[in-house]
C-alpha positions in Angstrom: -50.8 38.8 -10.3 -48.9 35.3 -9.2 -50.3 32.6 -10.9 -51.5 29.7 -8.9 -49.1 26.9 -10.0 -45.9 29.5 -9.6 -47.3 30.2 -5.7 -47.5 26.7 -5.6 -43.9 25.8 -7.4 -42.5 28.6 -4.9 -44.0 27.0 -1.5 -42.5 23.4 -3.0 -38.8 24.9 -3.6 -39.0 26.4 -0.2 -40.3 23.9 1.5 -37.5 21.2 0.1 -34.4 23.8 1.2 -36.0 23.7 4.7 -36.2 20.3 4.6 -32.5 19.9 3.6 -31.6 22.7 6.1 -33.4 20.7 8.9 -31.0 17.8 8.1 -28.1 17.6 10.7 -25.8 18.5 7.9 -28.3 20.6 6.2 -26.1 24.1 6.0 -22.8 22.3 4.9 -24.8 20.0 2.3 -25.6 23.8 0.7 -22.1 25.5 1.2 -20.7 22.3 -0.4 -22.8 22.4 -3.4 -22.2 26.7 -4.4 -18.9 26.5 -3.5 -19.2 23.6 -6.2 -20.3 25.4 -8.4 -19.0 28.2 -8.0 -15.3 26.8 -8.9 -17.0 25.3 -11.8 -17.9 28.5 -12.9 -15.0 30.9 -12.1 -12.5 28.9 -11.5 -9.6 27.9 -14.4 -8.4 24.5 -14.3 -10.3 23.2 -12.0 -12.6 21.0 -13.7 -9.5 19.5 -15.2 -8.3 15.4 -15.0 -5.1 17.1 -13.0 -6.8 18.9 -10.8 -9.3 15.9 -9.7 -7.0 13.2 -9.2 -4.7 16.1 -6.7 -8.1 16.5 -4.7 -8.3 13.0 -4.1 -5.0 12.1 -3.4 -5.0 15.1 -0.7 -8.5 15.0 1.2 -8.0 11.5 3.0 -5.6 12.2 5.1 -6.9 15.2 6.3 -10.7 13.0 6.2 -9.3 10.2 7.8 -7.7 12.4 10.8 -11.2 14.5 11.1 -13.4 11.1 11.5 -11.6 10.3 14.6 -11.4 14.0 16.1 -15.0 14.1 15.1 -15.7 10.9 17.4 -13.8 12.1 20.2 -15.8 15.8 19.7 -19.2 14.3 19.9 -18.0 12.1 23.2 -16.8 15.6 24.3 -12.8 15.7 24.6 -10.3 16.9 22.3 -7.1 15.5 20.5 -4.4 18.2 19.6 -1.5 15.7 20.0 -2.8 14.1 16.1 -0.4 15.9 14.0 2.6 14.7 16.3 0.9 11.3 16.3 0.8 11.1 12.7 4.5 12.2 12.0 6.1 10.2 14.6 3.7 7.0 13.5 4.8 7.6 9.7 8.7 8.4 11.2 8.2 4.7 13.0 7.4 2.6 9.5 9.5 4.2 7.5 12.7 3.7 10.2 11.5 0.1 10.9 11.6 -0.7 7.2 15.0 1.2 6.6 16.2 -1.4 9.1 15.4 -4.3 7.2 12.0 -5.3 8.7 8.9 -6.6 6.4 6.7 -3.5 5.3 3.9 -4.8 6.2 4.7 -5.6 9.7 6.1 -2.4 10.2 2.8 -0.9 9.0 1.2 -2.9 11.7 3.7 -1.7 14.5 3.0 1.9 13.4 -0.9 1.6 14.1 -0.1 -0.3 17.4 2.1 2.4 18.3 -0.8 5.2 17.2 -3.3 3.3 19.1 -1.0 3.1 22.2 -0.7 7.0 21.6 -4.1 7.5 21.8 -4.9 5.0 24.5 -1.9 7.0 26.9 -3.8 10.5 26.2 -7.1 8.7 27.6 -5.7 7.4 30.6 -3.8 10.2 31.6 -6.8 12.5 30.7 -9.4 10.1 32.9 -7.1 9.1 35.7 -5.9 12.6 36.8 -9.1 14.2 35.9 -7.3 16.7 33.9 -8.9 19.1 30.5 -7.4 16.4 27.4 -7.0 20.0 26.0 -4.6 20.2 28.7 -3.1 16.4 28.1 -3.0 16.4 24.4 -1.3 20.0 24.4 1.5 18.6 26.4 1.6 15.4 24.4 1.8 17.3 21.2 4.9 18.6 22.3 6.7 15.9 23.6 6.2 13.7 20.5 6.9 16.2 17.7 10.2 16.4 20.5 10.9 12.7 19.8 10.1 13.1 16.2 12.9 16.0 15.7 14.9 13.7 17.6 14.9 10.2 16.0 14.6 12.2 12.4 17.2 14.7 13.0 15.5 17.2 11.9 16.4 16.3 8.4 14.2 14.7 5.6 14.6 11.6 4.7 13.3 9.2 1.5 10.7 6.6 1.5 10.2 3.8 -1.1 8.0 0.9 0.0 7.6 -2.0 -2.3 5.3 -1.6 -5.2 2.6 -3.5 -4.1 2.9 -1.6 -0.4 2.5 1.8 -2.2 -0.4 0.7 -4.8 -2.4 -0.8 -2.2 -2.2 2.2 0.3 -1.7 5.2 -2.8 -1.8 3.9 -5.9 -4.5 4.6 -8.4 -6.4 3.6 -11.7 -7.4 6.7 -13.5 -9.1 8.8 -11.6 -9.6 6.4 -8.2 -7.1 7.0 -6.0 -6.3 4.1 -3.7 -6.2 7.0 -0.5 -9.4 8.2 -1.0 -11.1 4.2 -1.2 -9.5 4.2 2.0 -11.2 7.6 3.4 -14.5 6.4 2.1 -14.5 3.3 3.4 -13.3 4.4 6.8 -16.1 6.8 6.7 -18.9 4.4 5.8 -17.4 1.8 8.6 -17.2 4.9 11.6 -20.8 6.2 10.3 -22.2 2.4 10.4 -20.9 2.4 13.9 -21.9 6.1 15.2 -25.5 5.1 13.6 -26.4 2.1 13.9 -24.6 0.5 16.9 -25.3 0.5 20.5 -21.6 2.3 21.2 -22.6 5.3 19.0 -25.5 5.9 21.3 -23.0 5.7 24.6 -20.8 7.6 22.6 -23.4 10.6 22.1 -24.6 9.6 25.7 -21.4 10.6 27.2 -20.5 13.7 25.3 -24.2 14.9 25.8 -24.4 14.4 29.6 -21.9 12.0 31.8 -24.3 11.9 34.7 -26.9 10.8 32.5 -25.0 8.3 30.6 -23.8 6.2 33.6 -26.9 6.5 35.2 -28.7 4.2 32.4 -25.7 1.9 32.5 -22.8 3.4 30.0 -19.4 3.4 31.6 -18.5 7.3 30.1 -14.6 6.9 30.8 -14.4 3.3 29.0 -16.5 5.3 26.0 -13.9 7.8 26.0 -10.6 5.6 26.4 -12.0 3.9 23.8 -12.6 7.3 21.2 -9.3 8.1 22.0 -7.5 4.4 21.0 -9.5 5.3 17.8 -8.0 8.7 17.4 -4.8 7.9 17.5 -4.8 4.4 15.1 -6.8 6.7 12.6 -3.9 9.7 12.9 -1.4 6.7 12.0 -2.9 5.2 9.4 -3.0 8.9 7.7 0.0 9.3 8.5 1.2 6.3 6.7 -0.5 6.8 3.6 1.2 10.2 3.7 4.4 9.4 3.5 3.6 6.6 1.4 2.1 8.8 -1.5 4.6 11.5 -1.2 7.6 9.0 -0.7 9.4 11.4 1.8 9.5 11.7 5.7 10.0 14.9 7.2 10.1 16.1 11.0 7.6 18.7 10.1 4.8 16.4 9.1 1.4 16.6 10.1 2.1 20.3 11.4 -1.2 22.0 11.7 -3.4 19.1 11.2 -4.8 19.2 14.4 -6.2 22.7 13.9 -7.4 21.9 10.5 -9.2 18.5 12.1 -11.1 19.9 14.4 -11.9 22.9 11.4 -13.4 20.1 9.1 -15.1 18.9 12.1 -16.8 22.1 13.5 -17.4 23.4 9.7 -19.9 19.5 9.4 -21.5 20.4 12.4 -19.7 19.3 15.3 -20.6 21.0 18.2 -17.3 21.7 20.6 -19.9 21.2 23.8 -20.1 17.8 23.0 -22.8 14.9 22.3 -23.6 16.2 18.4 -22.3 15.4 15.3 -22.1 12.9 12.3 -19.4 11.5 10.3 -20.8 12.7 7.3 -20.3 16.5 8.7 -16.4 15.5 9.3 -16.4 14.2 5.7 -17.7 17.0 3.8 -16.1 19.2 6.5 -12.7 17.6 5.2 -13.5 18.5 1.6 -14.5 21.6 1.9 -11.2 22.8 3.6 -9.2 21.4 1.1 -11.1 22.6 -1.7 -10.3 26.2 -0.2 -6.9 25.6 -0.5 -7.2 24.1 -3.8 -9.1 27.2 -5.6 -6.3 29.5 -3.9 -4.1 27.4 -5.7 -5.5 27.6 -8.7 -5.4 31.7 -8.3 -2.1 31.3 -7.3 -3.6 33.8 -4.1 -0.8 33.9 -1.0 -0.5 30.9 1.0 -1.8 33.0 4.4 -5.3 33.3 2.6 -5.7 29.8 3.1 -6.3 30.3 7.3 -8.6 33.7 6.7 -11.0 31.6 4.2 -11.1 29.1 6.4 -12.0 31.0 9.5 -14.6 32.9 7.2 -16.4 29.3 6.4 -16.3 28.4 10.0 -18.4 31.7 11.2 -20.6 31.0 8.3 -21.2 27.4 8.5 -21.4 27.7 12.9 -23.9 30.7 12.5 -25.9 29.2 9.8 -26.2 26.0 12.5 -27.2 27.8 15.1 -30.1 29.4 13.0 -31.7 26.3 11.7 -31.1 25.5 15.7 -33.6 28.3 17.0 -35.9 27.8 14.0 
């Protein structure tokens, strides 16, 4: 017979996992933490000082991209022009700097020019009334178009000043100057999502458009403004990209899109629009390149990579819509 205090014990364990399950980032918190564990575990190397500082050098700048998909999710449009963005953005500094201007200016001109990006596929998107599936399909195209054309086609070499490259991808130890970056991006966008007055008009208008203006938000300025966001944060991954790996190549940013909006549905991100948290898009981020990284580790072909990562999405999307109906 069940003693008492292990009845009681047993109601208290299950009673905190549906607390953490009830959390809006409940199911990921717990895939997170087995997978975790799991590559602890079972997998070799990976506990090593190597295989840390890769991890952190390789997450922002598929973290930094997700934050702003994940902001443009909850205020219910899409971005799939962000890998184009980010190569022709990274493409931009390096050429400005190759012809003789000041890095740090021609940082600056690269996030104007994301931000412009971003800002176009709004406008066009709200003015004609059109899917920004639709628009950002088509822009993807055309800038990866003017990104084969400006580069050649053809790699090409990178080397910022010292200071440039410590600042945006340098390290001590174990800290890795990228992922300060990611993490204080994140902590800034989930400040703003959470505790400010345009996070509620951004949930407002991804939740219901009608309902938003009619208590005063202006839905299309909301949006505009989500995608201006979008497109600076593709840039500034996209420079510390190229900075870290001291190359430019027309291929860049290839794919990122699809992984974005991965990260972002796997932390809870709903596609319909009007959900979400930043905190999702950040674990969502690590999660899909800790995949990658344990395949790496088992030296496992490359193409299991987008079957693992369909696999967590069905998990993670199903486990959601559980704790939903509970």
């Amino acid at each position: 017979m069940l003693s008492r205090s292990y009845i009681r014990r047993y109601v208290n364990v299950k009673k905190m996992m549906r607390d953490v399950l009830s959390y809006k980032t409940g199911s990921i918190i717990v895939l997170i933490v087995v997978m975790q564990i799991m590559c602890i575990l079972f997998v070799p190397r990976y506990c090593s000082v190597v295989n840390f500082r890769v991890l952190l050098r390789a997450i922002p700048e598929l973290g930094i991209v997700a934050i702003g998909v994940c902001l443009l999710m909850i205020a219910g449009e899409f971005d799939l022009s962000i890998g184009s963005t980010l190569a022709l953005t990274a493409l931009i500094m390096s050429l400005l700097f190759k012809n003789g201007l000041n890095i740090w200016l021609s940082f600056l001109i690269s996030l104007i020019a994301g931000s412009l990006i971003g800002a176009m596929n709004g406008l066009i998107t709200i003015k004609a009334r059109i899917s920004s599936f639709i628009t950002t399909l088509g822009m993807m195209m055309v800038w990866r178009g003017v990104v084969l054309v400006l580069s050649g086609g053809h790699p090409s070499t990178f080397l910022p000043p010292l200071s440039f490259h410590a600042i945006l991808a340098g390290h001590i130890g174990l800290i890795q100057a990228q992922f300060i970056w990611f993490v204080g991006v994140a902590i800034f966008f989930w400040l703003l999502l959470e505790n400010h007055k345009f996070g509620n008009s951004v949930f407002a208008s991804g939740g219901n458009k009608e309902a938003a203006a009619a208590i005063g938000v202006n839905p299309d300025r909301v949006k505009l403004i989500c995608f201006v966001i979008t497109g600076l944060l593709a840039a500034v991954a996209g420079c510390i990209g190229v900075t870290r790996v001291t190359s430019i190549s027309a291929l860049q940013g290839q794919g990122m899109e699809l992984q974005a909006i991965a990260a972002v549905v796997i932390g809870g991100t709903s596609l319909r629009g009007g959900e979400g948290t930043i905190l999702g898009a950040f674990l969502g981020a690590t999660i899909i390149y800790t995949v990658q990284n344990i395949l790496l580790l088992l030296r496992a072909p490359g193409f299991y990579f987008q079957l693992f990562v369909g696999v967590i999405i069905i998990i993670v999307v199903t486990l959601n819509a559980m704790i939903k109906r509970r």
